[in-house]
C-alpha positions in Angstrom: -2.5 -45.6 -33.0 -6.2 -45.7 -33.9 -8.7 -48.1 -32.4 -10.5 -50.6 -33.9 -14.3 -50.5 -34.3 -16.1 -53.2 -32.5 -19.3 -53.8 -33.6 -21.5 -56.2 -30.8 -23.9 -58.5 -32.9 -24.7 -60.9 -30.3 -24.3 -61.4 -26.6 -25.8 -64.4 -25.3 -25.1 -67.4 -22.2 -23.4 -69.3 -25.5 -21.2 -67.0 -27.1 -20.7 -63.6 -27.8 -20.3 -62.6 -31.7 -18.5 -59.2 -32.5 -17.1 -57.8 -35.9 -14.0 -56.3 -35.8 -13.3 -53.4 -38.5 -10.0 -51.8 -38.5 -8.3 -49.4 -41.1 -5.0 -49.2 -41.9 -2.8 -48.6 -38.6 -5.8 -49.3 -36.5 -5.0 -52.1 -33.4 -7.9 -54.4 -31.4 -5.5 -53.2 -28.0 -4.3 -55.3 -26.3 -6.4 -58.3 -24.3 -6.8 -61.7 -23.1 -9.5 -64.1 -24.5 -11.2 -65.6 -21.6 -13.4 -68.2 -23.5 -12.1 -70.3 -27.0 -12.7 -68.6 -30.1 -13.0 -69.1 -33.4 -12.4 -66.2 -36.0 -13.8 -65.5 -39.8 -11.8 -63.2 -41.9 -14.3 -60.8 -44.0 -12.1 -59.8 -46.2 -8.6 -60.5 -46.9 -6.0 -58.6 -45.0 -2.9 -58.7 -43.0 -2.2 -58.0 -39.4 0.5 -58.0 -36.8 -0.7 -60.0 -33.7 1.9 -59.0 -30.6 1.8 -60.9 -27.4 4.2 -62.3 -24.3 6.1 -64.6 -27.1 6.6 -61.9 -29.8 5.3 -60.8 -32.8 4.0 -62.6 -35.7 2.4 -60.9 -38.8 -0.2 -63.1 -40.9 -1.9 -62.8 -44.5 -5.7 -63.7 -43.9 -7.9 -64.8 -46.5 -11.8 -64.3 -46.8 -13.7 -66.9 -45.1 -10.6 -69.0 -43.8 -11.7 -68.9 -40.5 -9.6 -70.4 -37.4 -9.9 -71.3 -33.6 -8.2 -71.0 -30.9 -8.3 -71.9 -27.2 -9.0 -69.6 -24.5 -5.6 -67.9 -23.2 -4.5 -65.5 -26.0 -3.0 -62.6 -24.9 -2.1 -60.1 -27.8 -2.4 -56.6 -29.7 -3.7 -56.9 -33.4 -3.0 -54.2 -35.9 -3.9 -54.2 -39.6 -0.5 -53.6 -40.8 -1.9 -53.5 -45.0 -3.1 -50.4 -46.9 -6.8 -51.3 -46.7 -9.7 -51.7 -44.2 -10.1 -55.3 -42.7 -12.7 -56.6 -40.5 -13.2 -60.2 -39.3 -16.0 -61.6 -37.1 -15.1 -63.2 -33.8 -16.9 -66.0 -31.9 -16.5 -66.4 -28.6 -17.9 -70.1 -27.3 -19.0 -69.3 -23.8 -20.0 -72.8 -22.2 -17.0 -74.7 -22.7 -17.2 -78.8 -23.3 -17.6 -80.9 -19.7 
């Protein structure tokens, strides 16, 4: 399975910002996020997110973006017949 391309655009003591291109077939691998995160589709797409509870495949839609807490565990793959990319914000210093 190809790799995504992750492209670094900034790494700071706040957050860490890196866009994620894949092409058809192409998968993140599989990791944990360590920090909350909020995610900004660049294009529309779909992908197949697989983790400890399953799988679940999702149509994403240019600049819907969406957070989540810090915990995720998963694989992505752009499962559609063209390129997608999203940029993903990782929020370092968490609230308290």
């Amino acid at each position: 399975m190809p790799k995504a391309d992750a492209l670094l655009r900034e790494d700071n003591a706040d957050v860490r910002i890196t866009e994620w291109r894949l092409a058809p077939g192409a998968a993140t691998g599989y990791h944990r996020h360590d920090y909350d995160y909020v995610v900004v589709p660049l294009n529309d797409g779909t992908v197949k997110a697989t983790g400890p509870s399953g799988e679940t495949v999702v149509s994403l839609q240019v600049g819907q973006a969406y957070f989540r807490k810090a915990g995720v565990e998963h694989d992505v793959v752009n499962v559609g017949t063209a390129p997608y990319a999203f940029t993903e914000v990782e929020l370092k210093r968490q609230p308290g």
